[in-house]
Structure formats: structure tokens, C-alpha cells
N, C-alpha and C positions, 0 to 999 in steps of 0.2 A: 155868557150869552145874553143878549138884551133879551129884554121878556115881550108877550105877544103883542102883537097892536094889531089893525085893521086896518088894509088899505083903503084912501079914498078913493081908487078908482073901480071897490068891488060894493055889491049891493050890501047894505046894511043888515043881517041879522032880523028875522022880526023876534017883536018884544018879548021878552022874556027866554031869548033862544040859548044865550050865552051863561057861561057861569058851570058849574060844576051837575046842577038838576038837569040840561037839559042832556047830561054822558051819562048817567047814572048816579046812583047814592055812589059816594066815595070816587067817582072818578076822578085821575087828576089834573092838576090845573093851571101846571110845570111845562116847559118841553122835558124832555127823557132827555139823560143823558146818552143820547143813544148817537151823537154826533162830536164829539171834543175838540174837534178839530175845526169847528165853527168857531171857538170859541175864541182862534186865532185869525178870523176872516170878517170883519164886520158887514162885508156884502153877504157871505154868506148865512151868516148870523141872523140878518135882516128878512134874507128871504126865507128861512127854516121861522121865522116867528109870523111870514105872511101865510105861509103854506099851513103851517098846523091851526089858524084861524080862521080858515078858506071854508066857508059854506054856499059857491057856487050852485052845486048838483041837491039836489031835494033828496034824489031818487039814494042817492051814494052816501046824505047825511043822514037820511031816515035809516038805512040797511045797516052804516057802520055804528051807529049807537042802538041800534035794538039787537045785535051780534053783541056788544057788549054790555048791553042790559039782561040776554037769555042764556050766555056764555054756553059752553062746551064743558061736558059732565067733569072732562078733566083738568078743568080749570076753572071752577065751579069758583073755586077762594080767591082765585086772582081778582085784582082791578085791570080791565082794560083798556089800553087805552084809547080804543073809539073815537080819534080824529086823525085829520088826514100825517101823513106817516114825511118826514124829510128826509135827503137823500142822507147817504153815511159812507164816511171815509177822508181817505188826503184832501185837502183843502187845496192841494195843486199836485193833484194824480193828474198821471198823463196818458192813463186809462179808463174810461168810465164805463162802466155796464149798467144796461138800460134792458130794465125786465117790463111788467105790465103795469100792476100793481099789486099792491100789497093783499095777502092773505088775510078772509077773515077771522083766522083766528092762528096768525100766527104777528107780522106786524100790527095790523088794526089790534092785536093785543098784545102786542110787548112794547111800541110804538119804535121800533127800529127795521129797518128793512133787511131784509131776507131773514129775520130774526124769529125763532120758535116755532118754525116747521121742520119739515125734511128736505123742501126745498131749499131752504137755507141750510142745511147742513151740508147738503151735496154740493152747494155755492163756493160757503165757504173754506172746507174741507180740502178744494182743490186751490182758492187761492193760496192756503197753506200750503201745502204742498211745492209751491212754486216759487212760494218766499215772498206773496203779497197780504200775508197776514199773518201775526202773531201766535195764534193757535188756533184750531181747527172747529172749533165748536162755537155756534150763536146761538146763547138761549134766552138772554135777557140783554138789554140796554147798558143796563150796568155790569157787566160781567167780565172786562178789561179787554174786548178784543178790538186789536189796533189795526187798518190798515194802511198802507206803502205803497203810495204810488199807483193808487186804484182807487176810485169810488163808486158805490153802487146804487142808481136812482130807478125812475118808473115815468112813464107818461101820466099816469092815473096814479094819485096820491089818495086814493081812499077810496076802500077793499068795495070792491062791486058786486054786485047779486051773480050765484052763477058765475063768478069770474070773468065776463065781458060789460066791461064799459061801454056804453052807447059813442057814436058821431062825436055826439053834441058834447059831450062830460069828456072825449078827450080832447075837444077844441076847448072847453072849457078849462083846461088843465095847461094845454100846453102851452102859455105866457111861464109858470114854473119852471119846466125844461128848459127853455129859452134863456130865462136870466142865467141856472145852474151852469147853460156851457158855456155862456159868456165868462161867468166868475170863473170857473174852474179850467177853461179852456183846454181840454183832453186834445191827444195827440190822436189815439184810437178807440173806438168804441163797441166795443163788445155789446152785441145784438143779440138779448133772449128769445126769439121767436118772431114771427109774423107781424106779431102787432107793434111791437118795441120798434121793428124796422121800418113799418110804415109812417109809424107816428115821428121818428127822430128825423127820415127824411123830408116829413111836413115843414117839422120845426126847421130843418138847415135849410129848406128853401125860402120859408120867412123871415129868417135872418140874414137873406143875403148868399148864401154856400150857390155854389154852379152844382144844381142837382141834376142829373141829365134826364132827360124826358124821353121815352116810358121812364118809369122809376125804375131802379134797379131792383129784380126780384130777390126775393129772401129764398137761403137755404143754408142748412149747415155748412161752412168752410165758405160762402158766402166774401169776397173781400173789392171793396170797392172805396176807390180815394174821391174824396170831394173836395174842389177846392176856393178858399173866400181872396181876395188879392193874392198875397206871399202865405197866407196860413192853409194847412190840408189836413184832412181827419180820413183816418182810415176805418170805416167799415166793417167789422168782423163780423159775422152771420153767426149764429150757435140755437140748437136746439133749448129751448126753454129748460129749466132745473124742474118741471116740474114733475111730480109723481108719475104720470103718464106717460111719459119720457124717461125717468129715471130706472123707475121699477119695469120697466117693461124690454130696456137693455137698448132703446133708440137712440139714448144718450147715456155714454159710460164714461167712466173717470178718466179712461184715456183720453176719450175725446174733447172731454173742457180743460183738460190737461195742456191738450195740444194748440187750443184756439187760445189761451191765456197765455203759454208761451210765445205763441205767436206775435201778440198782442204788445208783450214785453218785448222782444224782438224790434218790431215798429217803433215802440215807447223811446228807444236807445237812439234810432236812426237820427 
């Protein structure tokens, strides 16, 4: 994987920002391997080394490095990794799922997406399940789990206060999304919630996608085709993986079961 650089068409860093002091003592100063499949994509390679350098948002660089300067009792001995999180999976999945952003103290600390929460176990547990992933658990970067045919990104690449990104930080963000669906070009796109939905129709509408006006509204089973010349992407709507939804039985395993099947279904067509 090439290592980070900066792009020139983002603001500079002010002095002294960069470097391992301004994550923490011991943070580190690597991408994760939490991608491998980059490592066969030199677009995508390039843009996982613009993204993890991205200091855009103030509000989102302040929040995700003092999360992993104050850490969580039960991760007290970890190093966080405290910068913005790239996507993970197939380098040419013909599925992509598009959540919010990364947890703080689940990606913003493992630095792989959906990785060291329970959202991500409920994630990934059912891509197992279905046969778009190796085995059932993500709990760190390195921990061998491979996916097939699926990859899983965020409009917001760096864990937000509160878990709501502003306006502004996900217009900020969304040139990332942008390049990822050009490179990886997904057939279908599995939609975690409201904000995932709103946001990837922004982006297909700046790219070019015939998005129809009103936007199409989000909801579970949600399924709507857009389309750019000869290419069309299908829509899947799904309740977010997250606790509030998981634990509370709004969203069950049958259910992400049945939208990923689905999903794979399209993927084939």
C-alpha cells in the first residue's frame, strides 16, 4: 500500500499538526491493515492514504484524537487509532454498504470500519452468514477477516461527537465517497439508515446518476435503481446495525439477512 501524503487540493495542516504528538503518545503512523485489498488497487490505495490524512473538519479532528487520547476504561492499554477510518473490503465488490461513520471507540479505535463494536459484530456476523465473509467476528484490523464481493464504507470518515455529523463535515467528506464508487463501481448498495441514504443520493447526483426529484425516501426494504448512461445501481434501504436498533429487536438477523441476500441476488443479475 503507498504510504500517506496530502493532497494539494486540501488545506495544509497548521504547524505542528502532523506526526504521531498531535494522536497521542504512541499513536500510530501506518495505515492499518485493515484494508488488503488495496493493496491490489492503486486507486484505491491512493485514496485510503488521502482519507487517513484528511483534516478537513476541526470539530471531527479535535473529538477523534481526544477519544483516543481519554480512551474507554476498557481499552485503557490500547493505541487508538484516532484518524479518519477507509473503506474495507473487495476491491471490486459489486455490493457496497454505506453506514454513517465510524464509532468512537470502536473504528476511530481499531482503525477499520465496522471493527470493535457490536455494531460491527451484527454487520459482519450476517455477511457470514451469507457467504460474504470469511468468519463472523471483527475485532481488530489485523485479525484475518476477508470480504467477497462486498465492501463496507461511511459518508463521514471520522467518528463525530454524539454520532451526528454536521451539513458541512458531510459535504466535506463527500469528494471520498465519490472517488470510492467510481473505483469500486458497486452494482447495489446497501443503505444503513437515513443518513447513509441521504448522503450517497447527494453524491450520485454530483456524479452525474439520474436521481429523481423528491429524493426517494429511506426505509427498511427501501429499494430504488438509479441510473448514469448504460450503468444502474440499486438502492437497498436497511435499518442501521446500530445498538438501538439491534438490541431493541427493530432490526434482527433475519432482517439484514434478507436485505444482503437480496443485495447478492441484484449483484448476480
Amino acid at each position: 500500500m503507498s504510504g500517506p501524503r496530502h493532497r494539494s487540493d486540501e488545506p495544509a495542516p497548521p504547524p505542528g499538526a502532523r506526526g504521531p504528538a498531535a494522536r497521542g503518545p504512541g499513536a500510530p503512523t501506518t495505515i492499518p491493515p485493515g484494508d488488503p485489498d488495496a493493496a491490489h488497487s492503486p486507486a484505491l490505495a491512493s485514496l485510503d492514504a488521502d482519507v487517513v490524512e484528511c483534516r478537513r473538519c476541526p470539530r471531527l479532528v479535535a473529538w477523534r484524537e481526544q477519544v483516543g487520547r481519554e480512551r474507554r476504561a476498557a481499552f485503557r492499554d490500547e493505541t487508538y487509532w484516532a484518524r479518519p477510518v477507509p473503506g474495507f473490503g473487495d476491491a471490486a465488490a459489486r455490493i457496497l454498504v454505506v453506514g454513517l461513520a465510524p464509532a468512537a471507540h470502536g473504528a476511530n479505535r481499531t482503525g477499520r470500519m465496522f471493527t470493535g463494536d457490536r455494531s460491527g459484530d451484527f454487520l459482519f456476523a450476517a455477511m457470514h452468514r451469507v457467504g460474504l465473509a470469511n468468519q463472523p467476528t471483527s475485532v481488530s484490523a489485523d485479525d484475518g477477516l476477508r470480504l467477497t464481493g462486498i465492501r463496507a464504507t461511511a459518508p463521514v470518515r471520522c467518528a463525530p461527537p454524539a454520532n451526528k455529523p454536521t451539513p458541512d463535515e458531510r459535504r466535506a467528506c463527500a469528494p471520498f465517497l465519490a472517488r470510492e464508487l467510481e473505483i469500486v463501481d458497486p452494482r447495489v448498495a446497501v443503505v444503513l439508515g437515513a443518513f447513509g441514504w441521504a448522503a450517497l443520493l447527494d453524491t450520485l447526483r454530483d456524479l452525474g446518476w439520474a436521481v429523481p426529484r423528491p429524493a426517494p425516501r429511506f426505509g427498511h426494504g427501501a429499494e430504488v435503481v438509479v441510473h448514469r448512461g448504460p450503468r444502474t445501481l440499486t438502492l437497498l434501504g436497511c435499518f442501521h446495525v446500530s445498538q438501538q436498533n439491534t438490541f431493541t429487536g427493530r432490526l434482527t438477523p433475519d432482517m439484514l439477512d434478507d436485505v444482503l441476500r437480496r443485495a447478492q441476488a441484484l449483484a448476480r443479475d
